[in-house]
C-alpha positions in Angstrom: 83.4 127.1 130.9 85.3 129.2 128.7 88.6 127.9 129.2 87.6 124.5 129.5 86.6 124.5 125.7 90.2 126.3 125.1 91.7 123.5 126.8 89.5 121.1 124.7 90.3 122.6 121.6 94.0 122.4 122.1 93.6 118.8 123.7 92.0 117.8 120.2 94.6 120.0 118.0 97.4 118.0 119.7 96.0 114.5 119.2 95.5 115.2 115.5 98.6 116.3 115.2 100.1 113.2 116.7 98.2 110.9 114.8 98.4 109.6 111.2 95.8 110.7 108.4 95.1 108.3 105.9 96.5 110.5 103.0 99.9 110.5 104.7 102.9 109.0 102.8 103.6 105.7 104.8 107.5 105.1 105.4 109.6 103.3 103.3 110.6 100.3 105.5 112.3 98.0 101.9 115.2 97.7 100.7 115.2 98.8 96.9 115.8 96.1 94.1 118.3 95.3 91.5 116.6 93.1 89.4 117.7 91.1 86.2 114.0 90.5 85.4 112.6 91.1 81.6 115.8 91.9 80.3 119.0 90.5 79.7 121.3 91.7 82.7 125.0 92.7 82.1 127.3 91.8 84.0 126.4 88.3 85.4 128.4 85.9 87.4 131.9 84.6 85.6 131.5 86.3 82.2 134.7 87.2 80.8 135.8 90.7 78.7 139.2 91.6 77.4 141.4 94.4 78.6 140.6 97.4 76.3 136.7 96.0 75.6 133.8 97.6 76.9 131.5 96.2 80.0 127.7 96.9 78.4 126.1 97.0 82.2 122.6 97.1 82.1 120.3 95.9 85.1 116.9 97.0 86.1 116.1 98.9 89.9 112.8 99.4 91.6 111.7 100.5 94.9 108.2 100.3 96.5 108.6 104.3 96.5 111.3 105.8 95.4 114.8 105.1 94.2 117.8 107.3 95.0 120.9 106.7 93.4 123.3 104.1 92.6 127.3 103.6 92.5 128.8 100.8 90.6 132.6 99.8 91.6 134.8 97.3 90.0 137.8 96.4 92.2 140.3 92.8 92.3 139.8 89.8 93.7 143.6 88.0 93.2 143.0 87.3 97.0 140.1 85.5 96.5 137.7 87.8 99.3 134.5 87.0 98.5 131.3 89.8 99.2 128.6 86.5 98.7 125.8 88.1 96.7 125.2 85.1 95.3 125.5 81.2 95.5 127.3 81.1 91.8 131.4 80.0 92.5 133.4 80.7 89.1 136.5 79.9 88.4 139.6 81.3 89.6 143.1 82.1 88.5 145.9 81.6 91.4 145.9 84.2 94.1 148.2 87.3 93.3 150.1 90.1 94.0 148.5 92.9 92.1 150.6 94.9 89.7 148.6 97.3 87.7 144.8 96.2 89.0 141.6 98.5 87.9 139.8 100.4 89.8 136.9 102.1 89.0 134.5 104.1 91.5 131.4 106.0 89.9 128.5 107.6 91.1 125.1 107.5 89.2 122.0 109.6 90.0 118.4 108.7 89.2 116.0 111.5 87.9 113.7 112.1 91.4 109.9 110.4 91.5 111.4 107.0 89.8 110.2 103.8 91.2 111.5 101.5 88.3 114.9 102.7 86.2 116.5 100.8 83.3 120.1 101.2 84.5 122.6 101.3 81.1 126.3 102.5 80.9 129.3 101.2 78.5 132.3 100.9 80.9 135.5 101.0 79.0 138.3 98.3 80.5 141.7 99.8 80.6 143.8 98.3 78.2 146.7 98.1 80.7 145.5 96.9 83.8 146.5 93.3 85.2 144.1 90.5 83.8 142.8 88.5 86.3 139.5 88.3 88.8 137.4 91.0 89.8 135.0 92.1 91.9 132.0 94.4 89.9 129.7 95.7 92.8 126.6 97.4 92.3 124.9 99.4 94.9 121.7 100.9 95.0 119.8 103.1 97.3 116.6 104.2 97.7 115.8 107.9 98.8 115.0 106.7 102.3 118.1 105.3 102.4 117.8 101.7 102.4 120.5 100.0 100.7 120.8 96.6 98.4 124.2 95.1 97.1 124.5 93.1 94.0 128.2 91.7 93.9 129.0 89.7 90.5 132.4 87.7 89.4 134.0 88.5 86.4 137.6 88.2 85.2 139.2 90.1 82.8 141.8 88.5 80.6 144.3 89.2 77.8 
């Protein structure tokens, strides 16, 4: 009798800790959102800056639960690749060989417990990189590790 209630005390220890309370975090199973919404988004699709200006990016990102972090890259498109974000088609200089193109790579953290965060940096354009297209990718992920890309057009001229 004795070690039939053992057994029935561990038989009911292991199926509560198999199954789900109600007060348990459910898991994150969305993709986080970069959102233009309520504010006026920078950069959209075919605005134009000079070499030597500055890039005043500012977008909004939510999550249902948490956000992570985001990395924004600005690369050339004088092959005219396309990452197809969006439906927008701008217009485009001849395809090229690039000389002197920018790069720019940079990660960007987001204080822990955010779901919403107002996302603002001034990026400074070299002032001797090769006008043209480009390519200015956003990327955002959430702390469970789902990922959204926002790809916009831009082009950088003289």
């Amino acid at each position: 009798m004795k070690r039939n209630t053992i057994y029935s005390i561990m038989l009911l220890c292991a199926l509560s800790a198999c199954s789900g309370s109600d007060d348990e975090e459910q898991k994150d199973m969305q993709q986080p959102v970069i959102s233009e919404q309520g504010i006026t988004a920078n950069p959209i699709d075919c605005q134009q800056y000079h070499r030597g200006d500055v890039i005043p990016f500012h977008y909004v990102m939510t999550d249902d639960q948490e956000l992570g972090a985001y990395n924004i890259e600005i690369h050339n498109n004088f092959d005219h690749h396309t990452h197809s974000t969006t439906a927008t088609e701008c217009p485009m200089d001849a395809q090229k060989d690039p000389k002197n193109p920018w790069v720019y790579n940079q990660d960007f953290s987001i204080p822990s417990g955010q779901r919403t965060y107002d996302a603002r940096h001034d990026i400074q354009i070299p002032a001797d990189i090769d006008p043209g297209d480009y390519h200015f990718m956003i990327r955002l992920t959430d702390r469970a590790g789902w990922q959204q890309l926002h790809a916009v057009a831009i082009k950088i001229v003289e």
